[in-house]
C-alpha positions in Angstrom: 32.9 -2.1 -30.2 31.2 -4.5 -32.3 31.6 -4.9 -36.0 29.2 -2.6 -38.5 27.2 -5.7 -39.5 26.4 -6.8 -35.9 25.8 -3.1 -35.0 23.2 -3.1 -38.0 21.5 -6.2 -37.2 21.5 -5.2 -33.6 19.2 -2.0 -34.5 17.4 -3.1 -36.9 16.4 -5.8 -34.0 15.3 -2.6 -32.1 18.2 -4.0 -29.1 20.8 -1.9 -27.7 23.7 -3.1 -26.0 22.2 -3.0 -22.6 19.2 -5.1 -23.8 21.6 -7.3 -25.4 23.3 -7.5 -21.8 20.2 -8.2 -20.3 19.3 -11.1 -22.6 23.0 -12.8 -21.8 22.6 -12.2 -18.4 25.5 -9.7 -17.9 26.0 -6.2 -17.8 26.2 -3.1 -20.7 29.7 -2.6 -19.4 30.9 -6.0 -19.9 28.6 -6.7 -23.1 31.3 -4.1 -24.3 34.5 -6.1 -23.3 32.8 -9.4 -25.0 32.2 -7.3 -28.5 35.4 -5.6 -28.0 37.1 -5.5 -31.2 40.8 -5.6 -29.1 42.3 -8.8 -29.4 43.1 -10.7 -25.7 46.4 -12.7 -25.8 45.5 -15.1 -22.9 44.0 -18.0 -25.2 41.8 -19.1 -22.1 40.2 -15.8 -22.0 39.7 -15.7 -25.7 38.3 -19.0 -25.6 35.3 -17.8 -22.8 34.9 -14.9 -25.1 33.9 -17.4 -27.9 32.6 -19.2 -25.8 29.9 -16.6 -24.2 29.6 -14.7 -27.9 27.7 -18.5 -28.8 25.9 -19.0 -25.8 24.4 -15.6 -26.4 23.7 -16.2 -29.9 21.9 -19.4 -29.2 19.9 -17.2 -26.9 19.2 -14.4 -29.5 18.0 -17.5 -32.0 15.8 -18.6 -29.0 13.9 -15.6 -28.8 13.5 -15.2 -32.4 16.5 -12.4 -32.9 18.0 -15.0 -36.1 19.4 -11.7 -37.9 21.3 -10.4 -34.7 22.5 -13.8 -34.0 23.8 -14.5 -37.5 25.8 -11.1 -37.5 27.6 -12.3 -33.9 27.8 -16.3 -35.3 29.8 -14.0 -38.0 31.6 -12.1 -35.6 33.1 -15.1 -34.0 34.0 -16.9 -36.6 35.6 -13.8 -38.6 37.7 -13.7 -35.4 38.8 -16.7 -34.6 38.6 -19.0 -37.7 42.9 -18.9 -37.8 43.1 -18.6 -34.5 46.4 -20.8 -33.5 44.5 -22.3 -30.0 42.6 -25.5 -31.6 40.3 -24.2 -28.8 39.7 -21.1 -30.8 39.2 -22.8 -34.2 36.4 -25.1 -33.1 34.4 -22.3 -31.2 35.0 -20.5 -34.8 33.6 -23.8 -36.5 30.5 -23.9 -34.0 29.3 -20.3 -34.5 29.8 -20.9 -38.7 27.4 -24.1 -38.2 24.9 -22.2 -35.8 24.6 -19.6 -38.5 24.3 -22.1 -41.3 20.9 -23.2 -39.1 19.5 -19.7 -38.1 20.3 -18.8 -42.3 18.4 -21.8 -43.3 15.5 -20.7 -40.8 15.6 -16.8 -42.3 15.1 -18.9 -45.6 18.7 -17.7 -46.8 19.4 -21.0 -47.8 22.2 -20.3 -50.1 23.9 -18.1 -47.5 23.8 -21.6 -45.3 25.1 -23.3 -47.6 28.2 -21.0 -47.5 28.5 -21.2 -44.1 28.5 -25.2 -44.2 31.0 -25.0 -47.2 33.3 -22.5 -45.2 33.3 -24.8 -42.3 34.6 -27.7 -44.8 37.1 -25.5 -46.3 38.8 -24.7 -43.6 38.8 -27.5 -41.3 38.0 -30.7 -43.0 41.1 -31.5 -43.1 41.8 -31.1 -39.5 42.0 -34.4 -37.6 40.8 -32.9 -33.9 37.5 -35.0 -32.8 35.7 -32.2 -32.5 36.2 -30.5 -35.8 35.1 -33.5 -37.7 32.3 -33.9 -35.7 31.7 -30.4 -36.4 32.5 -30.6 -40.1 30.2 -33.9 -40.7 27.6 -32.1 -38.9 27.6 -29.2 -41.4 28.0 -31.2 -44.6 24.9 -33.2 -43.8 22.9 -29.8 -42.6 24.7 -28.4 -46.5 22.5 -31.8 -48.1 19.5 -31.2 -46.5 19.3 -27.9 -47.5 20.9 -28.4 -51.1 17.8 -31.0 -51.2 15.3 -28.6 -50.2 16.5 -26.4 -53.2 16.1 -29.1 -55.3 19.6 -30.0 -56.0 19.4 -33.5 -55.8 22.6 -34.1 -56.8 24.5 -31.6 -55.0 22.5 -32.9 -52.1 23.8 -36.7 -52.9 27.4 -35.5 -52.8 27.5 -33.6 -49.5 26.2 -36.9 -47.7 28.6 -39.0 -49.8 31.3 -36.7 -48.4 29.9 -37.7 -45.3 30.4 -41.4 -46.0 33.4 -41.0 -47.4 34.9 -39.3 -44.9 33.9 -40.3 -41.4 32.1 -44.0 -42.2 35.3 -45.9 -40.8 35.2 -43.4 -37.7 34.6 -45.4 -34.3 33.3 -42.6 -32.5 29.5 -43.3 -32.3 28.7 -39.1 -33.3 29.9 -39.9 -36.5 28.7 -43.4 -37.1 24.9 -41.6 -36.2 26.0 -39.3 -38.6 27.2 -41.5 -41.4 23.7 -43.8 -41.0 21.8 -41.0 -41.1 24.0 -39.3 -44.4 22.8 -42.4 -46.1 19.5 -42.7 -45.5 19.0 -39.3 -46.2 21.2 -39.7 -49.3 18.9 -42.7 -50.3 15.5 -40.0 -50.5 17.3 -37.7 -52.7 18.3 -40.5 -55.0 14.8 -42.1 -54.6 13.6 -38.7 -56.0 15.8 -39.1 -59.1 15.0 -42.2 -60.1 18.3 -44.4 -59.1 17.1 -47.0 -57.5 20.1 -49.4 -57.3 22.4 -46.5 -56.1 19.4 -46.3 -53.3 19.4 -49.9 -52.5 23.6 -49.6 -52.7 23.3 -46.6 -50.0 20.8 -48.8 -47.5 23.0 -52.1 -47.9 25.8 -49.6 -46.4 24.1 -48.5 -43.4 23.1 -52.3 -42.6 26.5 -53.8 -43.5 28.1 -50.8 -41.3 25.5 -50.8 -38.5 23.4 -53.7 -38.8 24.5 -55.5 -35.8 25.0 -51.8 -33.6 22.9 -51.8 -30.5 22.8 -48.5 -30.0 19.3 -47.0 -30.6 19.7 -44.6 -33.0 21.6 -46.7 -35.2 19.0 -49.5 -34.7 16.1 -46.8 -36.2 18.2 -45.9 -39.1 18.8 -49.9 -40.0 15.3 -50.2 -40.4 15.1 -47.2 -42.0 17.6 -48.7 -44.7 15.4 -52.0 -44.6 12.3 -50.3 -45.6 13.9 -48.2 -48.0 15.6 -50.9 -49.8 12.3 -53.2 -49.7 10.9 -50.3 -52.0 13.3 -50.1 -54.2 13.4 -53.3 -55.0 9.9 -53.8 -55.4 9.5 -50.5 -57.5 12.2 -52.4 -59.9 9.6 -55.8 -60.3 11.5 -57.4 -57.9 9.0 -58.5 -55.2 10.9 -61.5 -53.6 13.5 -59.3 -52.6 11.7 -56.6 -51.8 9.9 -59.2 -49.1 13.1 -60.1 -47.8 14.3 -57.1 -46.9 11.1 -56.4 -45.6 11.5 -59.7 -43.6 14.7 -58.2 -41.8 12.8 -55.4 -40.0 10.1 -58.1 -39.1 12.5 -60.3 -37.6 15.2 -57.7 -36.0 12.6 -55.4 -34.1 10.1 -57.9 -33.8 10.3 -57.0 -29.4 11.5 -53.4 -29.8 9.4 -51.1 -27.7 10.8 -48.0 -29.9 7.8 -45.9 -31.5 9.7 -45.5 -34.6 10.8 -48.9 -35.0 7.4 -50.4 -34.3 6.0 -47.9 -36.8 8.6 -49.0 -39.6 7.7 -52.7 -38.9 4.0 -52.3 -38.8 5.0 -50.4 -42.4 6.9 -53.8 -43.6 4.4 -56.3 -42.7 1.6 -54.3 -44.2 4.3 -53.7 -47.4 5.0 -58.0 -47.2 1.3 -58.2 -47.4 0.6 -56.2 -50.5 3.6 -58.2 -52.4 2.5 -61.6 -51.3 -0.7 -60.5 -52.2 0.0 -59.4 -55.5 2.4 -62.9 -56.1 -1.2 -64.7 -55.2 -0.3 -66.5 -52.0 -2.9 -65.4 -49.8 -2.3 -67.0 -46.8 1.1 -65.5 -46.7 -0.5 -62.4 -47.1 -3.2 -62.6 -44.4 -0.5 -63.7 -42.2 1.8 -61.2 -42.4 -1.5 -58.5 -42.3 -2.6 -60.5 -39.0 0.7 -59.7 -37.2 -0.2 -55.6 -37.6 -3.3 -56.3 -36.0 -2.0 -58.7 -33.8 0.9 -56.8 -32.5 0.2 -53.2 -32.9 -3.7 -53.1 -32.6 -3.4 -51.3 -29.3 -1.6 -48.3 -30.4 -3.1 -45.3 -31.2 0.0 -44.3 -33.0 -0.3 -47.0 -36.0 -4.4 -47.1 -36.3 -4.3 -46.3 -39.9 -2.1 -49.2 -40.0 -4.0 -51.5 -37.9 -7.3 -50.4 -39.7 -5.8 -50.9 -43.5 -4.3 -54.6 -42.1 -7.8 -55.4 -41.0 -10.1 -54.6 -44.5 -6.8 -56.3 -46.3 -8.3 -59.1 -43.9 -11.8 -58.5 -44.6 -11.2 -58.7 -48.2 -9.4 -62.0 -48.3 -12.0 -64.0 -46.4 -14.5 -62.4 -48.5 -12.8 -63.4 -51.5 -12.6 -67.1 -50.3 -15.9 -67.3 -49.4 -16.9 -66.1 -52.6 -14.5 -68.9 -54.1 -16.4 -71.3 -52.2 -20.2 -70.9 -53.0 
């Protein structure tokens, strides 16, 4: 039968096997032959065993069962984490990175953070596709939850690793992965105060994936634009700041994506408040005019559209005051 732990969790989730069954869509009987603690030498049948062990944790997680699905995420990877089949291995990987999630959402974030660093230990060296998919994935689920705790720093070195490792990888997972490493890397240093390490990480994601058409990549490039643009204007340096604002105007200027059109409403209002501040208005009320202009018709970016228009409001009243 099933390990102590799993048979622990499994009561104290008020299951039995045959509600377990019922949940995986099988029977008590062959629920059995799954948790059996026998060891099958047919590495195909071994690899549907791991294989339905993770579907059925996935479904425990779904239906709220996180403690039950950690002990069988456990289970797996206790039991196949040297298994010689890479088949094995990766299943073994998967249900240490499935746990790492359901640990974080049981607020055990420490125990994730084991679970990530266990995954790294043991096959981050590995060069299978799959594994360093699955081993970037957990490094950067280890930063956010290292940032959540407040360890900036640890946080900053799990998505360098990420960098590091997989940012000359041509498989577009990992360059998603990467972009998204360093923008999430840039908060965490935004949040301790190193702003040129900040504007380093963002001129990485747009020298890496600048020109990348693929939408994902596109979002975090203008992420990386908007973050660098305040950085540089938090360090008194407000002509750059506008020119990296300038990039997201002028890249996603036709871009139907909500989130880009957000993040360039963002810039031009951002332009606006530096050109502002430089005193040449009618920069300004130009780049103002172009977030009511383009985006006044979507509900999504009213707060943008209705700060855009009294920037407006107060520059003509300013002028007419000039005038009298």
């Amino acid at each position: 039968m099933a390990n102590d732990a799993f048979d622990a969790a499994l009561a104290d989730a008020g299951l039995d096997l045959g509600g377990l069954a019922a949940m995986a869509g099988t029977d008590a009987e062959s629920m059995a032959g799954l948790l059996a603690d026998h060891v099958e030498p047919d590495p195909a049948r071994r690899a549907r065993t791991a294989r339905a062990l993770i579907r059925i944790g996935v479904r425990l997680g779904e239906r709220h069962h996180l403690q039950v699905a950690v002990a069988l995420y456990r289970l797996v990877a206790d039991r196949y984490a040297q298994d010689p089949d890479s088949v094995l291995r990766r299943q073994a990987a998967r249900a240490l990175v499935n746990m790492g999630i359901d640990l974080a959402d049981l607020g055990r974030r420490e125990d994730a953070i084991a679970a990530y660093q266990e995954v790294v230990d043991r096959y981050g060296a590995d060069p299978g596709p799959a594994l360093r998919k699955l081993t970037a994935r957990a490094l950067t689920n280890m930063g956010v939850d290292l940032g959540d705790l407040g360890r900036r720093e640890d946080a900053v070195a799990a998505y360098r690793q990420v960098a590091g490792r997989y940012s000359e990888d041509p498989d577009p997972a990992l360059r998603e992965r990467v972009a998204g490493a360093l923008v999430a890397m840039g908060v965490d240093l935004t949040d301790l105060g190193r702003l040129e390490d900040v504007i380093a990480a963002c001129r990485q994601v747009a020298e890496y994936y600048g020109e990348d058409a693929d939408p994902a990549l596109r979002e975090r490039t203008a992420q990386a634009f908007l973050m660098m643009g305040t950085s540089l204007a938090a360090l008194h340096r407000p002509e750059d700041a506008i020119a990296a604002y300038q990039q997201v105007a002028d890249r996603y200027r036709e871009d139907p994506a909500a989130m880009l059109r957000k993040t360039r409403a963002l810039a031009l209002s951002m332009t606006g408040v530096l050109l502002h501040d430089l005193g040449r208005a009618e920069e300004a009320d130009a780049a103002f005019r172009q977030v009511v202009d383009c985006y006044g018709d979507d509900p999504a970016l009213r707060e943008l559209v209705r700060n855009a228009s009294r920037a407006l409001r107060w520059s003509r009243r300013r002028r007419w005051r000039k005038r009298r």
